[in-house]
FIPA-900517 format. One record per residue: residue number from 0; chain; x, y, z of N, C-alpha, C, O in turn. Coordinates in nm, 4 decimals, decimal comma. Each point is the difference from the previous one (the first is absolute). Example, Ala and Ser with C-alpha at 12.3 -4.5 7.8 and 13.67 -1.06 7.14 Angstrom:
// FIPA-900517
<0; A; <1,3190; -0,5690; 0,7800>; <-0,0890; 0,1190; 0,0000>; <0,0900; 0,1200; 0,0000>; <0,1036; -0,0019; 0,0665>>
<1; A; <-0,1386; 0,1069; -0,1385>; <0,0820; 0,1190; 0,0060>; <-0,0770; 0,1090; 0,0730>; <0,0509; 0,1108; 0,0169>>
***
This chain:
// FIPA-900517
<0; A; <0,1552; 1,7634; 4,4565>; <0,0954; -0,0658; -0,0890>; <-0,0570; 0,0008; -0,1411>; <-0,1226; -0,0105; -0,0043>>
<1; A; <0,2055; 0,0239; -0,1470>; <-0,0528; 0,0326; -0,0895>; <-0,0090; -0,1762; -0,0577>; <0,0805; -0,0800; 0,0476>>
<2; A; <-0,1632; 0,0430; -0,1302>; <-0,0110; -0,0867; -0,0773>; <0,1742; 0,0338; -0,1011>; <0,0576; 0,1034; -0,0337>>
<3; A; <-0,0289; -0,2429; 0,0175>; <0,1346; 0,0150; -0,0789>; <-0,0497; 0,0188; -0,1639>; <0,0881; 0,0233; -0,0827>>
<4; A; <-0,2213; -0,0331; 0,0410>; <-0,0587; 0,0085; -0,1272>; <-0,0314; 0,1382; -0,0336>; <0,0123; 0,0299; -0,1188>>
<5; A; <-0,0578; 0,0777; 0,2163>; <0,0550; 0,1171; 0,0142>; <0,1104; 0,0871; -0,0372>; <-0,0159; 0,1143; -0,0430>>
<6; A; <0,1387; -0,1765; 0,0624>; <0,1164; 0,0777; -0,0035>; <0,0414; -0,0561; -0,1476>; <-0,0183; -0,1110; -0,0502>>
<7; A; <0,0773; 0,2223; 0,0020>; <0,0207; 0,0013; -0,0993>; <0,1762; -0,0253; 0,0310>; <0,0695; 0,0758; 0,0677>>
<8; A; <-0,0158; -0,2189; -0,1459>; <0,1400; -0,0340; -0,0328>; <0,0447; 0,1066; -0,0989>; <-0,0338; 0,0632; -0,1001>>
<9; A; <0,1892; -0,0934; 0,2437>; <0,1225; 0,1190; -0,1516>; <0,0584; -0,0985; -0,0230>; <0,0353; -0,0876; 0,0789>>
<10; A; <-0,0174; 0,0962; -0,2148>; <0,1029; -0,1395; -0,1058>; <0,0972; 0,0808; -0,0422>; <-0,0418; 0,1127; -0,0267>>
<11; A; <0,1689; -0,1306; 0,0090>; <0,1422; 0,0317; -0,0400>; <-0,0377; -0,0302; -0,0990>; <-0,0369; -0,1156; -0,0211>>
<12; A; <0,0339; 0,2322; -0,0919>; <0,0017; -0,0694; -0,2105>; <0,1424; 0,0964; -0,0175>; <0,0429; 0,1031; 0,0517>>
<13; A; <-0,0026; -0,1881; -0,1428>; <0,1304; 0,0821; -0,1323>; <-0,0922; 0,0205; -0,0976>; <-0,0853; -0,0660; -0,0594>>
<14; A; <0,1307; 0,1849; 0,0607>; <-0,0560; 0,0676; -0,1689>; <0,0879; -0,0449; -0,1036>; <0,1200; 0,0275; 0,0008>>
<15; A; <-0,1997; -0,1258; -0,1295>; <0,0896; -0,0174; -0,0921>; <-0,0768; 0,0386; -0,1165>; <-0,1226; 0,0008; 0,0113>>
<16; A; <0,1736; 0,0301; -0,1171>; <-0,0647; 0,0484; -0,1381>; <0,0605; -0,1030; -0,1260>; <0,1142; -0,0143; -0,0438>>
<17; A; <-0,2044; -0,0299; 0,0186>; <0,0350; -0,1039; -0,1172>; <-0,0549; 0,0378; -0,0907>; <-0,1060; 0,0486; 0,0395>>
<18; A; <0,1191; -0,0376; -0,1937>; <-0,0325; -0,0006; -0,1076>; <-0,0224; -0,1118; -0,0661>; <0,0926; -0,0789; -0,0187>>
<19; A; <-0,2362; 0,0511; -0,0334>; <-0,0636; -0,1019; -0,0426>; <-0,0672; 0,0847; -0,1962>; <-0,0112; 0,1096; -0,0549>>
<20; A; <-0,0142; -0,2688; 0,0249>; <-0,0042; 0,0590; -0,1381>; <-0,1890; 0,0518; 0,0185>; <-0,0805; -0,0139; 0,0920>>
<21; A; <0,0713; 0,0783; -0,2359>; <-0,1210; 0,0973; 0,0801>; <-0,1316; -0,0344; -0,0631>; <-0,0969; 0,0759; 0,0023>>
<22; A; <0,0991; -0,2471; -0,0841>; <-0,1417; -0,0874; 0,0341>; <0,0224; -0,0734; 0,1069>; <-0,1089; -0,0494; 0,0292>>
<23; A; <0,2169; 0,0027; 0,0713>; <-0,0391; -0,0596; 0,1222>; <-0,0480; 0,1544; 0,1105>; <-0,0850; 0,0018; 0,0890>>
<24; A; <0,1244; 0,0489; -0,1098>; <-0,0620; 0,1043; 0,0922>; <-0,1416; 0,0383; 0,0122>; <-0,0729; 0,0239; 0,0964>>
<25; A; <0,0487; -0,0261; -0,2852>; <-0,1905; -0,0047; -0,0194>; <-0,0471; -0,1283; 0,0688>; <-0,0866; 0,0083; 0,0871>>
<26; A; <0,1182; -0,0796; -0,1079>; <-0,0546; -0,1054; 0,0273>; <0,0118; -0,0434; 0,1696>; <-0,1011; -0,0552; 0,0435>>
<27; A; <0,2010; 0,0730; 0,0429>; <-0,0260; 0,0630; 0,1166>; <-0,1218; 0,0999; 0,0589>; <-0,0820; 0,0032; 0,0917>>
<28; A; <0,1254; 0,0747; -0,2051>; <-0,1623; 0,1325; 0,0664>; <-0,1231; -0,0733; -0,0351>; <-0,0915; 0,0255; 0,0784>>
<29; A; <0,0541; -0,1276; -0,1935>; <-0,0923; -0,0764; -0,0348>; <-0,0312; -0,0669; 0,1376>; <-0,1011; 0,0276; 0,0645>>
<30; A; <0,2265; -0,1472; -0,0113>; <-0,0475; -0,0529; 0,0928>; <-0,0277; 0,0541; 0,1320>; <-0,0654; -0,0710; 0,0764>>
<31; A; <0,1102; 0,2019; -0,0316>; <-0,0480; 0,0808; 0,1000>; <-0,1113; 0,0620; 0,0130>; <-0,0437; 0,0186; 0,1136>>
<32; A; <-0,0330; 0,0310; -0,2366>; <-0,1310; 0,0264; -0,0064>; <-0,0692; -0,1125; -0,0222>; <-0,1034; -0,0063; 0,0666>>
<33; A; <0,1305; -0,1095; -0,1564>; <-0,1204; -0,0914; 0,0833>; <0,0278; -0,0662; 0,1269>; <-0,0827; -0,0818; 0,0401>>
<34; A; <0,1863; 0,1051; 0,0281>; <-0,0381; -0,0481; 0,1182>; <-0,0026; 0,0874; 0,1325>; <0,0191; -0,0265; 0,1187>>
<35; A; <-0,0601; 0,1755; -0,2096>; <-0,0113; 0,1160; 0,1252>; <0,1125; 0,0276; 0,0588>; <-0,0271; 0,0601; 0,1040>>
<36; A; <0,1740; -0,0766; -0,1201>; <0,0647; 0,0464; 0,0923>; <0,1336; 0,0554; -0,1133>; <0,0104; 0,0000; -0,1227>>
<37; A; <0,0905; 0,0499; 0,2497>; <0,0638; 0,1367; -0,0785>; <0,1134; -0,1006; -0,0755>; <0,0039; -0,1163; 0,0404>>
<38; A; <0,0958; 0,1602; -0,1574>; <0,0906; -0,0742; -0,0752>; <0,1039; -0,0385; 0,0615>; <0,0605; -0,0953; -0,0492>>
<39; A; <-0,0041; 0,1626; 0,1852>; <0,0683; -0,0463; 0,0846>; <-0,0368; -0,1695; 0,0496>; <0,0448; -0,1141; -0,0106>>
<40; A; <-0,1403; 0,1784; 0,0609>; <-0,0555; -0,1400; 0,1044>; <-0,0215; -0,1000; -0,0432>; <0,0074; -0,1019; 0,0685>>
<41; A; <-0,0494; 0,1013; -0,2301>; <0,0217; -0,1251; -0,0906>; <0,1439; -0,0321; -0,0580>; <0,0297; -0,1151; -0,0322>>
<42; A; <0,0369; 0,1950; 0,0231>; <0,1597; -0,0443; -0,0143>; <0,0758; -0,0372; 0,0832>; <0,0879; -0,0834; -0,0218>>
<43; A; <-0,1148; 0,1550; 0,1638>; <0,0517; -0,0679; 0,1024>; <-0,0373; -0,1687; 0,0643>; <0,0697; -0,0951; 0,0352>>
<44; A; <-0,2522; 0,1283; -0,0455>; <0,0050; -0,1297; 0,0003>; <0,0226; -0,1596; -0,1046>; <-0,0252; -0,1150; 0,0362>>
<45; A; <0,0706; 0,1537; -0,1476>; <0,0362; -0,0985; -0,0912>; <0,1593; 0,0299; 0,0124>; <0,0534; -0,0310; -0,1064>>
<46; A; <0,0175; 0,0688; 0,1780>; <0,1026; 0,0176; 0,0106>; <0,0601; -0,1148; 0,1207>; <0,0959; -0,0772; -0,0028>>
<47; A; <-0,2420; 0,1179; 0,1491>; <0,0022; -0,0759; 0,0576>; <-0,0193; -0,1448; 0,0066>; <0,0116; -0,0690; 0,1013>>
<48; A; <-0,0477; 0,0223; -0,2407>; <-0,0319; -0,1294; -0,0095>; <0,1040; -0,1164; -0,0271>; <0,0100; -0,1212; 0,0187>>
<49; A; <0,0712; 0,2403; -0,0804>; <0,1193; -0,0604; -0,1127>; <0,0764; -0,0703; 0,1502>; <0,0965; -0,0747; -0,0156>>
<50; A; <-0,1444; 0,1032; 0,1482>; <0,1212; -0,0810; 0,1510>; <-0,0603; -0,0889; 0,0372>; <0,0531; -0,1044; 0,0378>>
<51; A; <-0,2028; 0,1288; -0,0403>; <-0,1036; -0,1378; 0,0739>; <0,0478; -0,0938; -0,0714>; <0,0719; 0,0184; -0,0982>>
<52; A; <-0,1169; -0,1540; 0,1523>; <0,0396; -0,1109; -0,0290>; <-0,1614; 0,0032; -0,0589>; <-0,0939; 0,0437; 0,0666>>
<53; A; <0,0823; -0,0958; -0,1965>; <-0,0413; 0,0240; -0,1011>; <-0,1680; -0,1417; 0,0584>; <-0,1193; 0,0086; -0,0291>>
<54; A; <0,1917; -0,1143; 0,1116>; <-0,1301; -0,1123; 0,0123>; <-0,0142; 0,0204; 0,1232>; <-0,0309; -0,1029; 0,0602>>
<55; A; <0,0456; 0,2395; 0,0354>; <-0,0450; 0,0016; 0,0721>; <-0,1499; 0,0293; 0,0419>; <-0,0405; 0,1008; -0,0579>>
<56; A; <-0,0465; -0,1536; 0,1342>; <-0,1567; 0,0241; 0,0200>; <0,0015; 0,1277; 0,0237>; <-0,1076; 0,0523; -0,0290>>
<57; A; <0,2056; 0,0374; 0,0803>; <-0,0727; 0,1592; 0,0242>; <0,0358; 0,0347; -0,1166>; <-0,0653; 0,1025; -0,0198>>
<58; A; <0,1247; -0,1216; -0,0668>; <0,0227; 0,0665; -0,1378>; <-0,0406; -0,0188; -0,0648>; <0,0037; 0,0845; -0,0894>>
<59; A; <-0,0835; -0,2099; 0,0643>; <-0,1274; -0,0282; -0,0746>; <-0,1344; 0,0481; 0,0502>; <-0,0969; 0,0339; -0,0680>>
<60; A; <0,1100; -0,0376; 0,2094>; <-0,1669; 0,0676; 0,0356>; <0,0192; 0,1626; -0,0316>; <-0,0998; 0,0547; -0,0469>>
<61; A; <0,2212; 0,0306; 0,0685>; <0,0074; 0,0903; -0,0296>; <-0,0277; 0,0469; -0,1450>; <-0,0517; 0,1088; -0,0257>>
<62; A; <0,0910; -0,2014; -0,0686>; <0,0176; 0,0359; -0,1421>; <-0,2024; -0,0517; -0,0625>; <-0,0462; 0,0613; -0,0962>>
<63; A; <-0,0036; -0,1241; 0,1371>; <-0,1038; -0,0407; 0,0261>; <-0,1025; 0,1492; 0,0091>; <-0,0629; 0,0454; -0,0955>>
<64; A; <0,0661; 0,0071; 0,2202>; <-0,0516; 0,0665; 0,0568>; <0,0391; 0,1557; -0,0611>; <-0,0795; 0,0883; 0,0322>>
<65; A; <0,1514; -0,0632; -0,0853>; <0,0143; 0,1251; -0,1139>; <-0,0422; -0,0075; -0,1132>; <0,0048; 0,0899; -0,0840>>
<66; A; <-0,0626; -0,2280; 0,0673>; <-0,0814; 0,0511; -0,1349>; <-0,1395; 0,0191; 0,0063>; <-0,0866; -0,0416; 0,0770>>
<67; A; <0,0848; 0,1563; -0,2336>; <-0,0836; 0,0715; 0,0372>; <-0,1670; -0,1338; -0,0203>; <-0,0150; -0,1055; -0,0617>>
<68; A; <-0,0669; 0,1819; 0,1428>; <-0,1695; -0,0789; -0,0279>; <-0,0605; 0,0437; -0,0759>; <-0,0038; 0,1225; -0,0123>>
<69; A; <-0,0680; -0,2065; -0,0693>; <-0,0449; -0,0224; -0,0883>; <-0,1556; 0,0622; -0,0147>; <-0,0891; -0,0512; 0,0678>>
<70; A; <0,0617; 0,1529; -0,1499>; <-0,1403; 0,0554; 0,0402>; <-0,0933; -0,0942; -0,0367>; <0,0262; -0,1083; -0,0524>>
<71; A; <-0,1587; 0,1592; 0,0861>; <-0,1283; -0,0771; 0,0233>; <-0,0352; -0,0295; -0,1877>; <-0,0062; -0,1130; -0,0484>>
<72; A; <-0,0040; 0,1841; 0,0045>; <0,0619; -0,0086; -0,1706>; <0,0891; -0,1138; -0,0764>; <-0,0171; -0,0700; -0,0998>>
<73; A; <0,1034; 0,0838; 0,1803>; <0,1051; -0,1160; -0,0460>; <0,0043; -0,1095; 0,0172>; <0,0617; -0,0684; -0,0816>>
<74; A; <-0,1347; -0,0024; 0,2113>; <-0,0559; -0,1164; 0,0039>; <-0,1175; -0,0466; -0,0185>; <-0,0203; -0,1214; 0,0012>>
<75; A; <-0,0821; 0,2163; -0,0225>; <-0,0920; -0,0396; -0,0816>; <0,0356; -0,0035; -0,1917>; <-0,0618; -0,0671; -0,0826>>
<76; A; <0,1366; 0,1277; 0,0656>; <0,1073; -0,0553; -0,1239>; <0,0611; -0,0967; -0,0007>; <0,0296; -0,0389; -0,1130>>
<77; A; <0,0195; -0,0468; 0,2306>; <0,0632; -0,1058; -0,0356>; <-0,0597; -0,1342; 0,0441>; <0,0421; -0,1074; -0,0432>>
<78; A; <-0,1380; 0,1185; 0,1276>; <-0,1434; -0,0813; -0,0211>; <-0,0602; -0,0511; -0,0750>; <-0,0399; -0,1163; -0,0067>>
<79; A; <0,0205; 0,2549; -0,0983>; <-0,1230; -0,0057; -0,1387>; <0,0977; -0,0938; -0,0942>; <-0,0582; -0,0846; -0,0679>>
<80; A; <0,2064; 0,0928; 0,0579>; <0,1015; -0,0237; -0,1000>; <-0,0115; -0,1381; 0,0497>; <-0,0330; -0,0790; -0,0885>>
<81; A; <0,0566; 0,0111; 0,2418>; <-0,0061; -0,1617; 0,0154>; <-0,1009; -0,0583; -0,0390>; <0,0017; -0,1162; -0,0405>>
<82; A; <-0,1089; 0,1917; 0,0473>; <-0,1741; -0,0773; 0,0103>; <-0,0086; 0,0100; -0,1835>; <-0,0795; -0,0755; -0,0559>>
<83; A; <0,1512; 0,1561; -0,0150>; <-0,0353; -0,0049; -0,1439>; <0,0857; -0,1131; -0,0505>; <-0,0435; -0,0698; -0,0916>>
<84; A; <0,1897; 0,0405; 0,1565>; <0,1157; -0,0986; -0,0659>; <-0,0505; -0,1498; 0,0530>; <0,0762; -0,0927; -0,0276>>
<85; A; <-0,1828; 0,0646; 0,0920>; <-0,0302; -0,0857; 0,1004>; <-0,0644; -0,1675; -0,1219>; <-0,0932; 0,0333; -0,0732>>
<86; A; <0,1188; -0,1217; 0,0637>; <0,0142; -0,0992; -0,0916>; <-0,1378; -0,0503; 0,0797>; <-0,0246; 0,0001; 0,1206>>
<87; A; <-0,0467; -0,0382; -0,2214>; <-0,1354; -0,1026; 0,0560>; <0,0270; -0,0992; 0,0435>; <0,0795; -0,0550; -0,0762>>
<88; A; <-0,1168; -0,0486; 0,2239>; <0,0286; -0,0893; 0,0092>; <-0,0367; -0,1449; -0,0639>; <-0,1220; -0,0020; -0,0161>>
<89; A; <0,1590; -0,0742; -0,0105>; <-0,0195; -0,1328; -0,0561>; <0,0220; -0,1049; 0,1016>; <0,0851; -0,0157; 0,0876>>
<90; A; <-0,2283; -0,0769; -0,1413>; <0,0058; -0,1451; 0,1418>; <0,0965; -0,0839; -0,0782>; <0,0544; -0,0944; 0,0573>>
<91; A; <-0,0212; 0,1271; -0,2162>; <0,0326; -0,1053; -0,0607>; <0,1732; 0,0068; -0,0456>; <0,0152; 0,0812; -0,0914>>
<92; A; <0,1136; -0,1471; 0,1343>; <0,1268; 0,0803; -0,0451>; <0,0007; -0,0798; -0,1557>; <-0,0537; -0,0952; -0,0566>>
<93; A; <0,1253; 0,1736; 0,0384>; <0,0909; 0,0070; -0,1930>; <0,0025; -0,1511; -0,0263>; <-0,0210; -0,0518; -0,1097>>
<94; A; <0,0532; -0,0213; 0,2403>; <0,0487; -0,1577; -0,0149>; <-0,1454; -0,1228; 0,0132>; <0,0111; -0,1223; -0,0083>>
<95; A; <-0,1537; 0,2086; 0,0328>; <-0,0300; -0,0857; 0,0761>; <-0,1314; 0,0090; -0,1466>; <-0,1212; -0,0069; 0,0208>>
<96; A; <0,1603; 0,0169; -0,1079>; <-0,1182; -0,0074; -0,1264>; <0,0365; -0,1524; -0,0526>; <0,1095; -0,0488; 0,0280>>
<97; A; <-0,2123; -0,0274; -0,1097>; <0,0508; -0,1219; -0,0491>; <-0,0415; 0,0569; -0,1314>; <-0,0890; 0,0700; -0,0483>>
<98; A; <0,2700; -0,1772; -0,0088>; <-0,0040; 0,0431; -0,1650>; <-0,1718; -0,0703; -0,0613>; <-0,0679; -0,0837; 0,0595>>
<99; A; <0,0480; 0,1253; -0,1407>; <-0,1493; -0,0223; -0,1194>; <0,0749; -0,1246; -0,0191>; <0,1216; -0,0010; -0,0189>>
<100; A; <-0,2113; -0,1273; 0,0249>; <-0,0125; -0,1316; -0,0496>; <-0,0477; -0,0346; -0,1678>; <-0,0096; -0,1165; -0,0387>>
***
């Protein structure tokens, strides 16, 4: 018996051709190369989003889970940026000085 992960599904598609203006299209191929996959599969799937119910948990773990990670670079960039914005602490607050007598 074959594993059902094996077989490859046939899906019924309509071929449709839409004309889009031609910086959303760059910008499509933008988001398909950074996220590795072909301009279809990113249009289809933001196409597919527009039906999910928008607060659903698989559509948030899904939307979650496509973005892209963050290299080893980039969070040691945004580390260095908290630890530099980082305020000295004080035992003493704004309120707790007595005015000069």
């Amino acid at each position: 018996m074959q594993d059902t992960s094996d077989v490859e599904r046939m899906v019924s598609r309509k071929t449709v051709t839409i004309q889009i203006p031609d910086d959303l299209a760059r910008g499509l191929e933008g988001i398909a190369a950074a996220q590795q996959k072909s301009v279809e599969q990113v249009a289809l799937e933001s196409l597919l989003s527009l039906f999910e119910r928008a607060s659903s948990p698989e559509a948030v773990l899904r939307a979650v889970r496509q973005l892209p990670h963050p290299s080893a670079a980039a969070v040691d960039d945004l580390e260095a940026a908290i630890a530099a914005a980082r305020l000295p602490v004080r035992d003493e607050g704004a309120f707790d000085q007595r005015p000069p007598a």
